[in-house]
N, C-alpha and C positions, 0 to 999 in steps of 0.2 A: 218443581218436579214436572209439572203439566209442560212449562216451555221447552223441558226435554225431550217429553212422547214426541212434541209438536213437530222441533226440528228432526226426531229419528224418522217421523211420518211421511214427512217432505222431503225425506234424502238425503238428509244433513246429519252427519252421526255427530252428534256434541264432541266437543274434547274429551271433558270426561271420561268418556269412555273408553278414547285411545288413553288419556293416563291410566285408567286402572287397568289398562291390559296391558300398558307397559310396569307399573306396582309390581303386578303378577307376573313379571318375566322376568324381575328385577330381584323381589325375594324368594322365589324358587330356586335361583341362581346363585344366591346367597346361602339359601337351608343346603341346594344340591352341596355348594363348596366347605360348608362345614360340617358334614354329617358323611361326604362320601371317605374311601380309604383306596380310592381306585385315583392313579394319577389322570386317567385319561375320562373320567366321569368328571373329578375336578375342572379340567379345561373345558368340556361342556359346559358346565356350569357356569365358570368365569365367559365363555361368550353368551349367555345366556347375561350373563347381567349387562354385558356389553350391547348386549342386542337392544336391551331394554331402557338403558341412556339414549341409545341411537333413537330411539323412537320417540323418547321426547325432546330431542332436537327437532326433528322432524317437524313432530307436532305445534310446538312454541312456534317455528316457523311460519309453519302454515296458517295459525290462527293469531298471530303477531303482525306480522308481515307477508301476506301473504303474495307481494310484487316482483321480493326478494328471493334467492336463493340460496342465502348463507347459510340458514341451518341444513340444507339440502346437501350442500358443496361439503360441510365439516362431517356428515353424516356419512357421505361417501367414502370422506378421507378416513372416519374412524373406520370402517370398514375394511379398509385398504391395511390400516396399518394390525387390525386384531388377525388379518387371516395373515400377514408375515410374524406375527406373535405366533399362532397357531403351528407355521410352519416350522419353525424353530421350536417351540415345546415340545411337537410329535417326534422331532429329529433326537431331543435329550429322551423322552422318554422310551425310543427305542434304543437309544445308547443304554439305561436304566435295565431294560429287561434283558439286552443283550447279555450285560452283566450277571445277573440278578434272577432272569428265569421267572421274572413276577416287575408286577409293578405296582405294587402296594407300599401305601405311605409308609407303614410302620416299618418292611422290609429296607427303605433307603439308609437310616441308619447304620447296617451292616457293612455301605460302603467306607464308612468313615473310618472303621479300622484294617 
């Protein structure tokens, strides 16, 4: 514990502490996606967990390898591909309220009949 004050004192934030702050963006996004009934709280939530894999790629990188840039380069790419995810979700879930006048989970059922 003491070689942690150590390295936060000298400028060096241990890993650690990027994990647990990516833990903490990872099951927020988790509790967000199973507890919300709103479609578009959901997709926060799901890049909220996406955000928070992205970040320990990142991190494994930099404290792995720090010469390299592969977890950099995939980190970008996941990035790349959640916001064309995102873009596609907002476009069905405006299709969803266009319909529908709501975009609440329980509500999508009513399209089926």
């Amino acid at each position: 514990m003491f070689n942690y004050i150590i390295d936060f004192l000298s400028g060096q934030i241990p890993m650690i502490a990027y994990l647990a702050v990516a833990l903490v963006m990872f099951f927020a996004g988790v509790y967000g996606f199973l507890t919300r009934k709103n479609l578009l709280m959901m997709l926060i939530s799901i890049e909220l967990m996406l955000n928070g894999a992205d970040l320990n790629f990142a991190v494994f990188n930099r404290y792995l390898y720090p010469e390299h840039l592969e977890g950099m380069f995939f980190t970008i790419f996941a990035i790349a591909i959640a916001a064309c995810e995102t873009a596609v979700a907002i476009a069905i879930i405006i299709n969803i309220y266009r319909n529908l006048n709501d975009i609440d989970v329980e509500k999508i059922n009513e399209m089926k009949n």
